[in-house]
N, C-alpha and C positions, 0 to 999 in steps of 0.2 A: 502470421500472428492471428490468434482470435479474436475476434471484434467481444466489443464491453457488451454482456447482455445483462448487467446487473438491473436492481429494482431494489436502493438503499434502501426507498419510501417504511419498507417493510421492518426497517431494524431500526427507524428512527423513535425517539420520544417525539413524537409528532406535536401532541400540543403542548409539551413542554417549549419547544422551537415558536411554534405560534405565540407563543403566551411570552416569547422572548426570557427565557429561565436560563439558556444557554448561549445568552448576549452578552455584548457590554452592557451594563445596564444604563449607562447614557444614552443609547440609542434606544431603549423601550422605553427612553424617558423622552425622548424625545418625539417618537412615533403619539405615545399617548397624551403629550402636553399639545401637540398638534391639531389630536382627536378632538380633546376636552375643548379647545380654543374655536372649532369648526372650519380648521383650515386643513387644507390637503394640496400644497403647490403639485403643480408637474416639473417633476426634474428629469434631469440626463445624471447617469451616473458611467463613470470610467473608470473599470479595472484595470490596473496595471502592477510590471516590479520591474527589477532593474538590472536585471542578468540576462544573457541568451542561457534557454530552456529548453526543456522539451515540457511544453503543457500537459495539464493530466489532473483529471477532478472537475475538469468541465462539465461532463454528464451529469454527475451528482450536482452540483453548483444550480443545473438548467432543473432538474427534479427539485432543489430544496426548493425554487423561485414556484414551480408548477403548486407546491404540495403547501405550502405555507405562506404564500405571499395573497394577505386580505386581510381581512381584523372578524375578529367577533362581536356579534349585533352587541353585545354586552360585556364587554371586559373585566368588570370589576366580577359580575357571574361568573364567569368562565373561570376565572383565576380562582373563586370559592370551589367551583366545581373539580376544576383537577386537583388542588388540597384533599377533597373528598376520596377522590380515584388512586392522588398518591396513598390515605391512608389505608384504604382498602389495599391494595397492592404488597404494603408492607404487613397486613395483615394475614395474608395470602402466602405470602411467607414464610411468615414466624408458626404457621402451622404449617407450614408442608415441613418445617424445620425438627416440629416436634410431634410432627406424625399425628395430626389435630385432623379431624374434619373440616372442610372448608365448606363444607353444608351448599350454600346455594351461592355462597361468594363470586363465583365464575360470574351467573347470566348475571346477578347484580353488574357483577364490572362490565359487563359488555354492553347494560342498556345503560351505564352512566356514560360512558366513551362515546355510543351513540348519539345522545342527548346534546353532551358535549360538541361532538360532529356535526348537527345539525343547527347550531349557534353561531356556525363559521361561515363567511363571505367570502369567495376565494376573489381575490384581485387580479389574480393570471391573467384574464381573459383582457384585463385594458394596460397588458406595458406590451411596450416594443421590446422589442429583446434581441441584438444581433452578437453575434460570439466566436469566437476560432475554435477551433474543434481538438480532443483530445487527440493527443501523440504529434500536433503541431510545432516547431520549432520556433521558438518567440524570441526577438528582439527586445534588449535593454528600453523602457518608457513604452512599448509598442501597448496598445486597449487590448485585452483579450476577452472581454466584457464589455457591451454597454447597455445598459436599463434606463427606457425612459417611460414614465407613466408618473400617477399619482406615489409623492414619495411615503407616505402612512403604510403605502402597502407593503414596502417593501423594505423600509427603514432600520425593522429588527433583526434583517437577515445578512447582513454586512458583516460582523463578526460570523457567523460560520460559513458562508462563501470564502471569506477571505482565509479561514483556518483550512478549507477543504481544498483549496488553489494552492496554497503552501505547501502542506505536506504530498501531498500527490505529486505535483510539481517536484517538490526536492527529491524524491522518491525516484519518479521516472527518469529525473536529468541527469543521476549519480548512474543510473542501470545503463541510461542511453552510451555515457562515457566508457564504462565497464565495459560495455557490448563492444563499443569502437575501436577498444584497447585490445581486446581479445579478437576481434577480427572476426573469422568464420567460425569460429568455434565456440559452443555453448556455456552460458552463464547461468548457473544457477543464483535464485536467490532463498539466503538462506536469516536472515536477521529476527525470526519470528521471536529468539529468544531472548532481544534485548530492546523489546518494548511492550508494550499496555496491548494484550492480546484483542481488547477491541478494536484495534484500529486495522487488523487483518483481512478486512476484503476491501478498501480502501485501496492499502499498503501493496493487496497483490494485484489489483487491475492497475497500477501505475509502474509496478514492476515487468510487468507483460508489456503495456504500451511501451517503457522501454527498453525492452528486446528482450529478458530474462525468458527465458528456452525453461525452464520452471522452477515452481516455489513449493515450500517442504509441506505448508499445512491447507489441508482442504477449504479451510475457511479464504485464507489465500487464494485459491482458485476461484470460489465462489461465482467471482461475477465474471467469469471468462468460460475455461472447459470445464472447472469443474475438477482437475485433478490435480494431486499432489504428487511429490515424487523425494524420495531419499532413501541414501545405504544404511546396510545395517550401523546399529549407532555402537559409541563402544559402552552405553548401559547393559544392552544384551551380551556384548563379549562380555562384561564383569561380570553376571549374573549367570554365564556358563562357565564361570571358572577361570576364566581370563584364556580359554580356546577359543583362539578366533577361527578356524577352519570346523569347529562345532557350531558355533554360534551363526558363519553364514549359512553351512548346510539346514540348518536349523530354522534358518528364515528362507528359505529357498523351498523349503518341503509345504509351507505353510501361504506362500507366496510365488508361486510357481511363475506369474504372469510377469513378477514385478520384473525390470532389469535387472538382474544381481551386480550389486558394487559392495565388494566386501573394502573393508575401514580397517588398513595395514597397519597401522603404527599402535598398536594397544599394549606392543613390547619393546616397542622404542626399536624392531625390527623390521621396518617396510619392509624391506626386498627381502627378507625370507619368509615374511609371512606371504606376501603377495602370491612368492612362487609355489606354497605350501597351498595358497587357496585354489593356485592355478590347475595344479593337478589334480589335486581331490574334484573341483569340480568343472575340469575340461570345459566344453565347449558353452556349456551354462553360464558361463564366470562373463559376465561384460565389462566390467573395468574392476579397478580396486583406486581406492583413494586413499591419499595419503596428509592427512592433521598432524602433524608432526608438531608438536608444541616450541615457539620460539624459545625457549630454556632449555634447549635438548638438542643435540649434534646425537644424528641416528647414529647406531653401532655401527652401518656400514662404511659410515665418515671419520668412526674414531682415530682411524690411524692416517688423515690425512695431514697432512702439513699445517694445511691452516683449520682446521676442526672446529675451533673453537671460534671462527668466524661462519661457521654453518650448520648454525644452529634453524631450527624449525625446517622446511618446506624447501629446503636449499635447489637452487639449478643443478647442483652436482648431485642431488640425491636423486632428480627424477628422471637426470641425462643415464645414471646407472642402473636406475630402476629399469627402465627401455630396454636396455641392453643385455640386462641381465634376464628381463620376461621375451626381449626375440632369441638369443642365446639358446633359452631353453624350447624355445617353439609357439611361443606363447603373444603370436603376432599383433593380432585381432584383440586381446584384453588394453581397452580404453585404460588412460588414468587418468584421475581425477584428484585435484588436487585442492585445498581450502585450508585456512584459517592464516588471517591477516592478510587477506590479500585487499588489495586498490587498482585503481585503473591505473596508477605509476610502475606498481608492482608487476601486473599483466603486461604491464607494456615491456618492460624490462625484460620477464620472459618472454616474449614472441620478438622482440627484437636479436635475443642471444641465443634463437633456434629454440628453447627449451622445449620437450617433446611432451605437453602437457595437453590432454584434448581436452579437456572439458575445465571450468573454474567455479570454485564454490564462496560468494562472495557474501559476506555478512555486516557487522555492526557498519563499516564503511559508508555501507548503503543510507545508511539513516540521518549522515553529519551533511551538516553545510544550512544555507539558510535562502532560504527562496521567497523574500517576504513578497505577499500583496497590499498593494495600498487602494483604495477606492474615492474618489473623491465627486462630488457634486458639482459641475461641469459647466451644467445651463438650469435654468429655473422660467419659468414659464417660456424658453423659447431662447433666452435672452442670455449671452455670455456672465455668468457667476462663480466665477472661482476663486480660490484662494490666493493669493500674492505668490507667484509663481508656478503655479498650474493652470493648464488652458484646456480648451477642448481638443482633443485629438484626431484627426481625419484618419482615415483605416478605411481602404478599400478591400481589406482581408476577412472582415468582420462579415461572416452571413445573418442574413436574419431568418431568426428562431420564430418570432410570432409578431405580428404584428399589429397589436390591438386587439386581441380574438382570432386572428388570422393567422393560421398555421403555416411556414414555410419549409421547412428543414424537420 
């Protein structure tokens, strides 16, 4: 697996995050009713949730604490000034929108950003910070988090730490299962199409941490290698006519490098398309995959007994699929199989032999709930919790920084 080499810092609203815009607003009410009053306790803070995990969004978590945790010598400023930035920005806009000159808009925006930049205090340098590290497996109540420093610095970053520990987390812990269900054989992950396409480089470095062999869209890759990977889709078969042995050759001629996985079911005939891809394109052809839509018993099943219980992606469609591409010579073509699958589902096949190499796993990936809670610990030193939360010992936890002191 690739190590995370991402650099969120670069895609964030930075001083939006600073300015606490993308909080609960109780806690920038809190950070700043603290400011206003001239106090700044030292706390312990403890992240936690309450499932065994695979962790993931620690890095970014350890970057948002680095890139925003401090206050600006002037808040109420600062807050006039990014209003300023925001409205410039949407001005910047509305003419690229209508084809306007932006005249000199640009360096404007870039020395108000720096102006901005230069109002900030970073706070990094005085918390402690010790943490478990991405692709870790976590314990139900275990810390995977703890921050101790002055709490103003760090008060308004709790809501997206904890939004960025969640979804990463639930991300990676659904892929880790998948992967475990499927065994030696690769998982694709493919869900890019049933969520807010921002969340895509997040979404694929937690997919990779947990074991996904790869992900469809570049953005996805982003903060790992870098590439994406998937077969031809069946937009392209519609758009040649609904000739899927045109349509791969077609993306074959154009993409020489890529693996060829032609996408069988676009006539509701896997196994003669497959075989029809096989020979046209010999030794080129690396798998074909088969989306068989669960409302659909393929033609090759229609005359079976129970048909009408085999519908979509059935074990009997892929046990014949095999048999029908070694039959004809066609040893070495992978299959690859997707739509509705689960890590129950994978398990089902590789439990009942089914000759499936590769799995294409989607929406699945995205369900379940992995919450984080954060809670205030200790307060100048001193046990301060709430009525039923205490401090938690963790000798798993490394330290990240120690007051200005770098460790890890």
């Amino acid at each position: 697996m690739n190590p995370i080499k991402y650099s969120p810092q670069h895609h964030w609203p930075l001083h939006e995050i600073r300015l606490g815009q993308r909080s609960d607003i109780y806690f920038w009410r809190a950070k700043r009713g603290l400011e206003e009053a001239g106090l700044n306790p030292t706390v312990t803070l403890q992240v936690f949730q309450r499932q065994h995990a695979t962790l993931a969004g620690m890095g970014e978590a350890l970057d948002l604490l680095r890139h925003a945790a401090g206050s600006y010598t002037n808040a109420d400023a600062a807050q006039k000034h990014l209003s300023e930035i925001q409205t410039l920005k949407a001005d910047i806009r509305n003419a690229h929108l209508h084809q306007d000159d932006t005249g000199g808009a640009y360096q404007k925006l870039n020395t108000m950003e720096q102006n901005l930049h230069a109002m900030w205090q970073s706070g990094w340098p005085d918390l402690t910070i010790r943490a478990l590290s991405d692709g870790d497996a976590v314990s139900p109540w275990e810390p995977v988090l703890e921050i101790d420093g002055p709490y103003t610095h760090f008060a308004h970053l709790e809501t997206i730490i904890l939004g960025v520990l969640a979804r990463q987390t639930r991300i990676a812990t659904n892929v880790r299962q998948v992967v475990e269900a499927a065994g030696h054989k690769p998982v694709l992950y493919f869900p890019a199409r049933f969520d807010h396409w921002a969340v895509q480089e997040g979404d694929g470095a937690a997919a990779r941490l947990g074991g996904a062999a790869g992900v469809s869209t570049p953005a996805q890759a982003a903060w790992t290698d870098g590439s994406a990977s998937g077969t031809v889709p069946h937009a392209l078969i519609a758009a040649m006519h609904g000739r899927t042995v045109d349509a791969v050759k077609l993306f074959h001629s154009q993409y020489p490098h890529v693996p060829l996985v032609a996408l069988v079911d676009f006539d509701n005939t896997a196994i003669d398309t497959a075989l029809a891809c096989a020979e046209a394109l010999g030794d080129t052809l690396w798998g074909v995959r088969v989306d068989t839509s669960d409302t659909l018993t393929d033609s090759a099943l229609a005359q079976h007994p129970n048909a009408d219980k085999l519908k979509g992606v059935a074990p009997e469609l892929v046990r014949l699929l095999r048999q029908k591409l070694d039959a004809a010579g066609h040893t070495a073509v992978k299959i690859v199989v997707s739509g509705g699958f689960t890590a129950e589902r994978i398990q089902h096949f590789e439990s009942n032999a089914v000759p499936a190499d590769v799995y294409g796993v989607g929406s699945a990936l995205l369900k379940g709930r992995y919450d984080f809670t954060a809670d205030i610990v200790k307060t100048e030193g001193r046990n301060c919790a709430k009525t039923g939360r205490a401090y938690r010992q963790s000798q798993r936890l490394a330290t990240i920084i120690d007051k200005g002191k770098h460790h890890v």
